[in-house]
LUMRO-832557 format. One record per residue (C-alpha): x, y, z; residue number from 0. Coordinates in Angstrom, 2 decimals. Example, Ala and Ser with C-alpha at 12.3 -4.5 7.8 and 13.67 -1.06 7.14 Angstrom:
! LUMRO-832557
SITE        px        py        pz   num
SITE     12.30     -4.50      7.80     0
SITE     13.67     -1.06      7.14     1
***
This chain:
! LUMRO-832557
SITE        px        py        pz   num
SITE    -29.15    -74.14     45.68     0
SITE    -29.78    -70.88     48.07     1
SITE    -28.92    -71.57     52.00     2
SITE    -29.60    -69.25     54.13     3
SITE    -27.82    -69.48     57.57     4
SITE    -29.35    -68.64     60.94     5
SITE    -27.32    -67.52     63.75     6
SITE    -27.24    -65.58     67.44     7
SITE    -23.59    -63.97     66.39     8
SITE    -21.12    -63.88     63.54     9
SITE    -17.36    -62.72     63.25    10
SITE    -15.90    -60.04     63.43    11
SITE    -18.37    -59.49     66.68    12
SITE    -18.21    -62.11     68.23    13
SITE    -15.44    -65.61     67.53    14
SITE    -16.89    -68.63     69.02    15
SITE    -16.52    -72.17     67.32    16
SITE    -20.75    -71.49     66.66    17
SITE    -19.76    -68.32     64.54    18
SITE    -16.03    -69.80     63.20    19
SITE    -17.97    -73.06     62.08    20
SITE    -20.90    -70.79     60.88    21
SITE    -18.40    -68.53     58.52    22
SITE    -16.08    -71.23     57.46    23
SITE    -19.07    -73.53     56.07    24
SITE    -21.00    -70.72     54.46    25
SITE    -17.78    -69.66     52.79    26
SITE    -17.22    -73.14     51.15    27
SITE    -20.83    -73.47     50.18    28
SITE    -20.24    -70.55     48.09    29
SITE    -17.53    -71.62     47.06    30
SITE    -19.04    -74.80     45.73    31
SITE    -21.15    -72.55     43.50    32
SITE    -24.24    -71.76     45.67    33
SITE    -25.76    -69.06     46.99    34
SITE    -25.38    -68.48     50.54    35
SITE    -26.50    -65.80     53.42    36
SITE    -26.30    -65.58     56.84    37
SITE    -28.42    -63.66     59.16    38
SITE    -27.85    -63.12     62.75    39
SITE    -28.72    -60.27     65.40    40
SITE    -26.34    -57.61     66.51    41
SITE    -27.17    -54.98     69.24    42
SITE    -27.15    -50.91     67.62    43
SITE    -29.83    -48.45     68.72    44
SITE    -33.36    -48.58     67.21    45
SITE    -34.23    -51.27     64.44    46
SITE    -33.08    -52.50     60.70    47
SITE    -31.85    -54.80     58.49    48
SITE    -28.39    -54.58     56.96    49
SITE    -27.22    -56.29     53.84    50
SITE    -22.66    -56.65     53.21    51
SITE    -21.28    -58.85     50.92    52
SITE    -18.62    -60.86     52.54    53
SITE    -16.13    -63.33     50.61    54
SITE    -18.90    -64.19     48.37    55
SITE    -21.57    -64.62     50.78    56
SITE    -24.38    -62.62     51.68    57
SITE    -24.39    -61.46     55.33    58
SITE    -27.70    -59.60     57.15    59
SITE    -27.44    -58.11     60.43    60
SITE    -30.54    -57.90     62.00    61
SITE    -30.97    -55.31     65.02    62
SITE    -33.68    -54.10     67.65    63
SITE    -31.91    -51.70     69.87    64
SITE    -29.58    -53.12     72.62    65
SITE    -30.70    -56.12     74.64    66
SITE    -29.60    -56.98     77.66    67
SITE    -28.89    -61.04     78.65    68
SITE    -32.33    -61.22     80.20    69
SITE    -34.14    -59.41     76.68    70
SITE    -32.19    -62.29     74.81    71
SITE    -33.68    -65.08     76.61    72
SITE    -37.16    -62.96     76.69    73
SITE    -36.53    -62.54     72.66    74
SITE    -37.28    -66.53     72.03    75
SITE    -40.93    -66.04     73.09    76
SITE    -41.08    -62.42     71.04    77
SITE    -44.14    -62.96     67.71    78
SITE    -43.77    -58.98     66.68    79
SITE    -41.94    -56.83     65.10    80
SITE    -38.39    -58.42     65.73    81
SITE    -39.99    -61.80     63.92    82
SITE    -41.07    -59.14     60.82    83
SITE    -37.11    -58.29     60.37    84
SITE    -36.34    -61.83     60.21    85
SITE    -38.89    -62.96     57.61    86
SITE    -37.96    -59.28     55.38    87
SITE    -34.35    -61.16     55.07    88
SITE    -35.77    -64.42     54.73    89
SITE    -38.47    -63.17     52.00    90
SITE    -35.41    -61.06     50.42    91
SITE    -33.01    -64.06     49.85    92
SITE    -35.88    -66.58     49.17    93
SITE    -33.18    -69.69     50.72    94
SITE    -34.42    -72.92     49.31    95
SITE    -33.08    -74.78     52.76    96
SITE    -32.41    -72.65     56.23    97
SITE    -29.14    -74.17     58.35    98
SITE    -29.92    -73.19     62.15    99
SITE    -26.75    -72.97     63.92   100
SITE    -28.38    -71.31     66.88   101
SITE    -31.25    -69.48     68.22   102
SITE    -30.23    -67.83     71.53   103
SITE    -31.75    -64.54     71.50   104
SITE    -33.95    -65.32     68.75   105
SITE    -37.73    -65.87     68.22   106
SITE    -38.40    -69.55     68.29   107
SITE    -41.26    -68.22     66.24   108
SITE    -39.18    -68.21     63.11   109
SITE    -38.89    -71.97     62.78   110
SITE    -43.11    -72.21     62.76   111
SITE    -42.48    -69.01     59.88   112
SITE    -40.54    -71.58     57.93   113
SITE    -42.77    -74.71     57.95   114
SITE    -45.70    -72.04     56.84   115
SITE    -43.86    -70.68     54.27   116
SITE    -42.81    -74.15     52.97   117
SITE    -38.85    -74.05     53.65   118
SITE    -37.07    -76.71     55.15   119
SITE    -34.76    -76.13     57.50   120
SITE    -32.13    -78.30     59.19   121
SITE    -30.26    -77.70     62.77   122
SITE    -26.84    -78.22     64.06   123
SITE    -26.56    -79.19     67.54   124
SITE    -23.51    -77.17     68.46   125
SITE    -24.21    -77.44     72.49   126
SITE    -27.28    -78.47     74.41   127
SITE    -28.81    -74.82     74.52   128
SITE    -32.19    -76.61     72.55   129
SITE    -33.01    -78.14     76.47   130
SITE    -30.74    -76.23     78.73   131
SITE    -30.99    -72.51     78.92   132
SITE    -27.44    -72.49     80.22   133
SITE    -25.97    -74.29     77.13   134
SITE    -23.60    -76.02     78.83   135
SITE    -25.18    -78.79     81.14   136
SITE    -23.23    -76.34     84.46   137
SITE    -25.29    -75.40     87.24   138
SITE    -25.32    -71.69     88.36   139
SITE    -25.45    -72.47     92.22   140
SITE    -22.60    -74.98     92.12   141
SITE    -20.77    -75.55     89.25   142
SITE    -21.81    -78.98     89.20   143
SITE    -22.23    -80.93     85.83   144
SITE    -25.99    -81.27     84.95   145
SITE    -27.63    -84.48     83.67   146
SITE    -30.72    -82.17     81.97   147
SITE    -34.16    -80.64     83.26   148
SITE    -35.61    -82.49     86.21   149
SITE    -39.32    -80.97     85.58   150
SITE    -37.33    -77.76     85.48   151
SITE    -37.04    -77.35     89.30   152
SITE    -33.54    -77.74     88.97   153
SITE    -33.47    -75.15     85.62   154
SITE    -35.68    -73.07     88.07   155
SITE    -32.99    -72.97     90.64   156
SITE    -30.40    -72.24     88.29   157
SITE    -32.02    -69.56     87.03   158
SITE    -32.61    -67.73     90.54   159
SITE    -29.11    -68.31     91.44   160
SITE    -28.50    -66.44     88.18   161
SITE    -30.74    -64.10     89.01   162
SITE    -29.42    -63.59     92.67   163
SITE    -31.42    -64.32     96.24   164
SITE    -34.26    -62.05     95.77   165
SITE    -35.00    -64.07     92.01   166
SITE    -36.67    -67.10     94.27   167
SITE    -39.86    -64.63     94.60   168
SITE    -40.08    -65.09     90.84   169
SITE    -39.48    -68.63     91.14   170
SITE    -43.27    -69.68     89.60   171
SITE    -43.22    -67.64     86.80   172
SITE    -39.48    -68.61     85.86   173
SITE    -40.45    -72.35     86.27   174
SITE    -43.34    -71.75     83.99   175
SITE    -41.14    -69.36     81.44   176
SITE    -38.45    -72.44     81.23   177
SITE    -41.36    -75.33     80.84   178
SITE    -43.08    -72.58     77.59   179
SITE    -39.74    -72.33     76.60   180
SITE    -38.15    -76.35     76.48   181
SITE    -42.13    -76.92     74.84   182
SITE    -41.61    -73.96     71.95   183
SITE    -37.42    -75.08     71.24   184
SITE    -38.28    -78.86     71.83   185
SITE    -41.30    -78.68     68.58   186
SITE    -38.49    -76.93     66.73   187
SITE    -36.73    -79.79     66.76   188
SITE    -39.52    -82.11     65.64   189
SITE    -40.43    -80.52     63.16   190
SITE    -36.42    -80.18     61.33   191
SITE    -35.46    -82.17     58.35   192
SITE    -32.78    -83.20     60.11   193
SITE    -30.37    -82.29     63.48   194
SITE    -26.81    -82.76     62.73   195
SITE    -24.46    -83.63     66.11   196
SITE    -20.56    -84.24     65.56   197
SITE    -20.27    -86.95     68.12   198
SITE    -22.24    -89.88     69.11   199
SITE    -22.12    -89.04     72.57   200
SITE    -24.26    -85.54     71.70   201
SITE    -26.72    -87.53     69.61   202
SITE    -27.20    -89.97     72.60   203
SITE    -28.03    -87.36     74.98   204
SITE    -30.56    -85.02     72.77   205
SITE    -32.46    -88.42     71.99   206
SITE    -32.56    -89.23     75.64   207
SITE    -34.26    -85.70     76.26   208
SITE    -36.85    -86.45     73.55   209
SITE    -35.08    -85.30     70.14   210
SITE    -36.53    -87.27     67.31   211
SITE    -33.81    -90.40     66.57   212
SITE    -35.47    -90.66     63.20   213
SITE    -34.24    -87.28     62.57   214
SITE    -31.14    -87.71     63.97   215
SITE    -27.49    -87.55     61.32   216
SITE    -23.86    -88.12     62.78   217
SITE    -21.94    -85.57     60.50   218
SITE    -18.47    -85.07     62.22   219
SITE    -16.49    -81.63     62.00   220
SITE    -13.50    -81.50     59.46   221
SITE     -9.89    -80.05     59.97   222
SITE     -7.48    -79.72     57.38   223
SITE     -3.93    -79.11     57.99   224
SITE     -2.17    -75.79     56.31   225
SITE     -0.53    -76.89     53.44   226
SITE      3.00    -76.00     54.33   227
SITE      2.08    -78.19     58.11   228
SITE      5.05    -79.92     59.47   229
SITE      6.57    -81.00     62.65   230
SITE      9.29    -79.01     64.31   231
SITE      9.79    -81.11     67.44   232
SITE     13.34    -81.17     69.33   233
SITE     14.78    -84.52     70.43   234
SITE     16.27    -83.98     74.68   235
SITE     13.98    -81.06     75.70   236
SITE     11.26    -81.04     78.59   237
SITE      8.29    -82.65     77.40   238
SITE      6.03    -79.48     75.53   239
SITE      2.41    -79.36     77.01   240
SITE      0.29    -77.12     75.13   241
SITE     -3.60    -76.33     75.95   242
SITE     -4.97    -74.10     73.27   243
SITE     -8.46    -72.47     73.94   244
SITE    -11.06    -70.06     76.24   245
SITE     -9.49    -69.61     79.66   246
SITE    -12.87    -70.31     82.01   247
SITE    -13.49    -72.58     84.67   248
SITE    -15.35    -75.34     83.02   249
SITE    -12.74    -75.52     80.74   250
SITE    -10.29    -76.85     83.48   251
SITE     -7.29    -75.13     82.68   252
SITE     -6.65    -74.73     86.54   253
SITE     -6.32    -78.58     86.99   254
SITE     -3.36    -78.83     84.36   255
SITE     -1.52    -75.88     85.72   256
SITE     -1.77    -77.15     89.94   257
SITE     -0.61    -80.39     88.17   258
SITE      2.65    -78.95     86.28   259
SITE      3.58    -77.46     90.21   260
SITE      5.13    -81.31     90.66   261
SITE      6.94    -81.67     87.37   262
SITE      9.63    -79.18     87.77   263
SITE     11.84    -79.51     84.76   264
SITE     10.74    -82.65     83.20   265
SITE      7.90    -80.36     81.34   266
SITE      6.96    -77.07     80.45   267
SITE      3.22    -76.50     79.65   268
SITE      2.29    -73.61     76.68   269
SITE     -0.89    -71.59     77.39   270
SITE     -2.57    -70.40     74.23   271
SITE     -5.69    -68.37     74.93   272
SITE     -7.72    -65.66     76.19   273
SITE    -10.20    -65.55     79.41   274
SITE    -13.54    -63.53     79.49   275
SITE    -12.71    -63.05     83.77   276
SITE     -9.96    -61.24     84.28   277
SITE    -10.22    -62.84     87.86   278
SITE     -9.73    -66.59     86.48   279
SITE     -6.66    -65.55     84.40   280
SITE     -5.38    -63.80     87.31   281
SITE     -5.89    -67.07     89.05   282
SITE     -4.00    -68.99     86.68   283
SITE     -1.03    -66.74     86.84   284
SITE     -0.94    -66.65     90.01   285
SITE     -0.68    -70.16     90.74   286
SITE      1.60    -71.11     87.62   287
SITE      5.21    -72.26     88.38   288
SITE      7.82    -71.50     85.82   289
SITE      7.25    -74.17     83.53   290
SITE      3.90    -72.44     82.90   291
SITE      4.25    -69.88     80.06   292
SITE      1.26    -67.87     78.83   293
SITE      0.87    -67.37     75.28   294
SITE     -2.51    -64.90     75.01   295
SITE     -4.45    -65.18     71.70   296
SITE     -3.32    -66.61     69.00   297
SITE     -4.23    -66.33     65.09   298
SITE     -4.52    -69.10     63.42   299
SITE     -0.58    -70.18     61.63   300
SITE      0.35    -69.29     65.19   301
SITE     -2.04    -71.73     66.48   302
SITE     -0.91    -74.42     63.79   303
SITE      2.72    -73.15     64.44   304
SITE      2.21    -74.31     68.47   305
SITE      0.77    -77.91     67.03   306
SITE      3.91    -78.07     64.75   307
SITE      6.29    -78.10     67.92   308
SITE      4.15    -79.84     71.16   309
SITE      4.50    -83.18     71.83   310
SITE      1.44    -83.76     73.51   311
SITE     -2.17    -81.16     73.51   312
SITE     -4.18    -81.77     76.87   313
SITE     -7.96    -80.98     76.92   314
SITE     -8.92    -80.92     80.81   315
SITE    -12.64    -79.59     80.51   316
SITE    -14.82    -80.28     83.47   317
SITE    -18.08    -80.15     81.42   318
SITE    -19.53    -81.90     78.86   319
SITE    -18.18    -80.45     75.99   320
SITE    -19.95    -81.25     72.33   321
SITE    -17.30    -80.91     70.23   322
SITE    -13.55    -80.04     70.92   323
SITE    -12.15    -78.09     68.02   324
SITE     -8.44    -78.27     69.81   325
SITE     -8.73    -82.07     70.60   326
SITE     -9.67    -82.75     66.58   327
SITE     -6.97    -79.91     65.33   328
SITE     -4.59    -81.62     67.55   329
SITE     -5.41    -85.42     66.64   330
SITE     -5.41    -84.05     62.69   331
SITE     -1.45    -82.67     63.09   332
SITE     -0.57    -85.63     64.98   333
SITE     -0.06    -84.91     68.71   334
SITE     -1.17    -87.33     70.99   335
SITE     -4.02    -85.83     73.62   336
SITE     -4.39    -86.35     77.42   337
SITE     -8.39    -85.17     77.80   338
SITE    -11.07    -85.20     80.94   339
SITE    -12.40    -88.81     80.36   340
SITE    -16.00    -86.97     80.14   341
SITE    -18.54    -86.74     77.34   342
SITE    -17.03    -86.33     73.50   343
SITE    -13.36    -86.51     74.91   344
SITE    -13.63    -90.15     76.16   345
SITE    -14.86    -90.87     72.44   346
SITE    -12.57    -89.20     70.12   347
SITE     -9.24    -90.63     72.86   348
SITE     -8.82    -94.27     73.22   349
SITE     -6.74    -94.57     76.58   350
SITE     -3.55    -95.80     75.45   351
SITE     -4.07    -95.67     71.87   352
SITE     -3.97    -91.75     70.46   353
SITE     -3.82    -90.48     74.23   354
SITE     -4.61    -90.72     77.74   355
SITE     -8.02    -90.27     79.72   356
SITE     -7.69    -88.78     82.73   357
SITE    -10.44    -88.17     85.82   358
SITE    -11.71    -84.62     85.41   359
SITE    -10.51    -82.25     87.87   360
SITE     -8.13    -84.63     89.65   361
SITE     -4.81    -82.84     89.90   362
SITE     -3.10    -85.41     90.99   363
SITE     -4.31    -88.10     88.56   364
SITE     -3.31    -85.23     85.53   365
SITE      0.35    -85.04     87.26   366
SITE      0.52    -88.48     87.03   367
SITE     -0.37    -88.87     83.70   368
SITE      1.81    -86.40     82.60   369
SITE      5.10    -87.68     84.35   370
SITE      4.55    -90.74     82.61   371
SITE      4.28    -89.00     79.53   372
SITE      7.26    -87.07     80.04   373
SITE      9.50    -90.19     81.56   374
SITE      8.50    -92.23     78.62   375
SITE      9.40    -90.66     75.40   376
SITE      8.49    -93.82     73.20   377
SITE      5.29    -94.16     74.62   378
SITE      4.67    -90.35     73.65   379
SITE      6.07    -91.62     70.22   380
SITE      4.08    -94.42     69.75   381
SITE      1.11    -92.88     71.06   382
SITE      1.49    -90.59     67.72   383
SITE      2.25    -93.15     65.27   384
SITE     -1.66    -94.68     66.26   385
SITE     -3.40    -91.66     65.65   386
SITE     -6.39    -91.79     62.83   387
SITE     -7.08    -88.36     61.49   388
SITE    -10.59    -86.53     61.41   389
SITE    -12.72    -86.37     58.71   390
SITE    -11.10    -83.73     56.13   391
SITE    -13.15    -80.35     55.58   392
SITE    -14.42    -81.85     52.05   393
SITE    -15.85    -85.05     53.64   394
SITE    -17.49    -82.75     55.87   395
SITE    -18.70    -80.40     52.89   396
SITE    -20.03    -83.69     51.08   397
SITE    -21.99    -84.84     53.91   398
SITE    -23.40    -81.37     54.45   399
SITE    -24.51    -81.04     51.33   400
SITE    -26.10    -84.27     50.71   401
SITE    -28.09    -83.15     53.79   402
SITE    -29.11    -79.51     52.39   403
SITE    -29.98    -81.75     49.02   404
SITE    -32.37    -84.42     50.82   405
SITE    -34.12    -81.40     53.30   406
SITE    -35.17    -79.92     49.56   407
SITE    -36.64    -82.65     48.12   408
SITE    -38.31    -84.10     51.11   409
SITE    -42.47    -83.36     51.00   410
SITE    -43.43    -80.34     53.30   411
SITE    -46.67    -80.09     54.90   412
SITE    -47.65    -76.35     55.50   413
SITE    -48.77    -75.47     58.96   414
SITE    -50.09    -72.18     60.57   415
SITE    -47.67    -69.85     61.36   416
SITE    -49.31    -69.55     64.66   417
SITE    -49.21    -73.44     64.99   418
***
């Protein structure tokens, strides 16, 4: 079997769970025996098409010149010569099933390419980016969590508060960019073998915006623990806090660290991560007592090193996350989880069972919850001993492929590539 997978970035330039997921399941594909690529777009002067080899897989980078964040959303509508590059790799590696993992900054064009040239191809929902141009259901103008498009008026005001004050004399033509644009994504997705969401709650909300049920499979992430994974908890200390992760806003770190200013001694919370605003980590810092300790980056035994020795992971995120890669890792090396009851967190923590749920963005509530956690040791304890782990990496694999396998053998009718 050849898959070929499609992608807006890929390690080592850029490290986002898209491109970690992206690398990690193209690796084990090949190393199941098959032949993968991956193609994605990187910015470099002029135009071309590069072929590496990378731990058995072949990876093309794609490039025309430098674009800048509004030429990426301009590049979904582009038919020319930046769709030509694309189908050279795709006629090169001749993939007998495409994975789309995303298409920001690509032609939404290529997905017509593949119905005319008789490939299937199959799409992971990895945020909402298919209906919301911001990705992550967040409004520009307030922060506020978004239910969707409204008949784009609200997408149109997000994208003039993006686009600063004087944007609302392009208002029209940005309403009428965002409608062409949900019309060319949303026929994408009709016409997929399949669209693959980790969580129920994901699945839900595409189908309520008009994703085809029928097409619809529930194929939850794997984690595996290192092999040498063990715990290295000790008995009379504070309680250890850790939040492991992208230091942004939406993520909510600030919550947990204005609630660890009323727990003094009886906890001490470990910050793992790195933020893209200087200003927000600056923030954080600022406002941290001492029983806030910032870790920066970590690789990944230093990650699972940090899981070995917590007693409890929180996940405070004020938005509605698809998947949490630190809430599964966590649940997967036993630590109990105290997450935003919002979205995929409220389904992957029972309250009382493997965790807490907390209200998002309520300080006080989070303070609360914690001082509980950290007067009550046995609770913390038992809390543990009720955990069900995640679907192993293999399970995932299985799945995956039994999806790749069905996309091949399903009928294609061809269409027009200008269809």
């Amino acid at each position: 079997m050849r898959v070929l997978h499609l992608v807006h970035q890929y390690p080592p330039d850029h490290l986002g769970g898209t491109e970690h997921y992206t690398r990690t399941v193209a690796q084990q594909v090949a190393d199941a025996g098959h032949t993968v690529g991956v193609v994605t777009r990187v910015s470099r002067e002029g135009q071309g098409v590069e072929r590496v080899e990378e731990d058995g897989v072949a990876v093309y980078r794609v490039w025309q010149g430098t674009p800048s964040a509004q030429q990426r959303y301009l590049a979904n509508f582009a038919t020319g010569s930046l769709v030509a590059l694309f189908e050279q790799v795709i006629h090169e590696f001749k993939p007998d099933v495409v994975h789309v993992q995303h298409l920001m900054g690509l032609p939404a064009a290529l997905l017509t390419r593949l119905q005319a040239a008789q490939i299937p191809y199959v799409i992971t929902l990895h945020d909402y980016w298919w209906i919301c141009a911001n990705a992550q259901l967040l409004t520009n103008y307030d922060s506020s969590v978004c239910a969707g498009p409204r008949g784009h008026l609200n997408c149109t005001r997000c994208a003039v508060a993006r686009g600063g004050s004087g944007a609302w004399l392009l208002a029209p033509a940005l309403w009428g960019s965002l409608r062409l644009r949900n019309s060319l994504l949303d026929r994408g997705l009709q016409r997929a073998h399949a669209l693959l969401a980790s969580t129920p709650f994901v699945a839900q909300w595409y189908q309520s915006h008009g994703a085809p049920a029928a097409k619809m499979r529930m194929l939850p992430l794997g984690v595996d623990l290192p092999a040498n994974f063990a715990s290295t908890h000790t008995p009379g200390r504070p309680l250890q806090v850790a939040y492991l992760g992208g230091l942004a806003w939406q993520k909510g770190v600030h919550v947990v660290v204005d609630a660890f200013l009323g727990l003094d001694e009886t906890a001490e919370l470990w910050i793992a991560g790195a933020a893209d605003e200087d200003d927000y980590e600056a923030r954080l810092r600022k406002n941290a007592g001492l029983n806030v300790h910032f870790l920066g980056r970590l690789e990944r035994d230093a990650v699972w090193a940090l899981l070995a020795r917590v007693d409890v992971v929180v996940v405070p995120s004020l938005w509605y996350e698809t998947y949490s890669y630190l809430l599964n890792e966590a649940l997967a090396a036993g630590v109990p989880v105290v997450a935003s009851q919002l979205g995929v967190m409220a389904e992957a923590i029972t309250d009382g069972v493997n965790g807490l749920l907390v209200p998002p963005g309520d300080s006080d509530a989070w303070r609360k919850a914690l001082q509980w956690l950290a007067a009550d040791r046995d609770l913390v304890a038992q809390l543990a001993a009720q955990i069900q782990r995640p679907p192993s990496v293999q399970q995932h694999l299985t799945a995956l492929l039994d999806v790749y396998q069905s996309a091949i053998q399903e009928p294609l009718t061809r269409i027009s590539p200008n269809a």
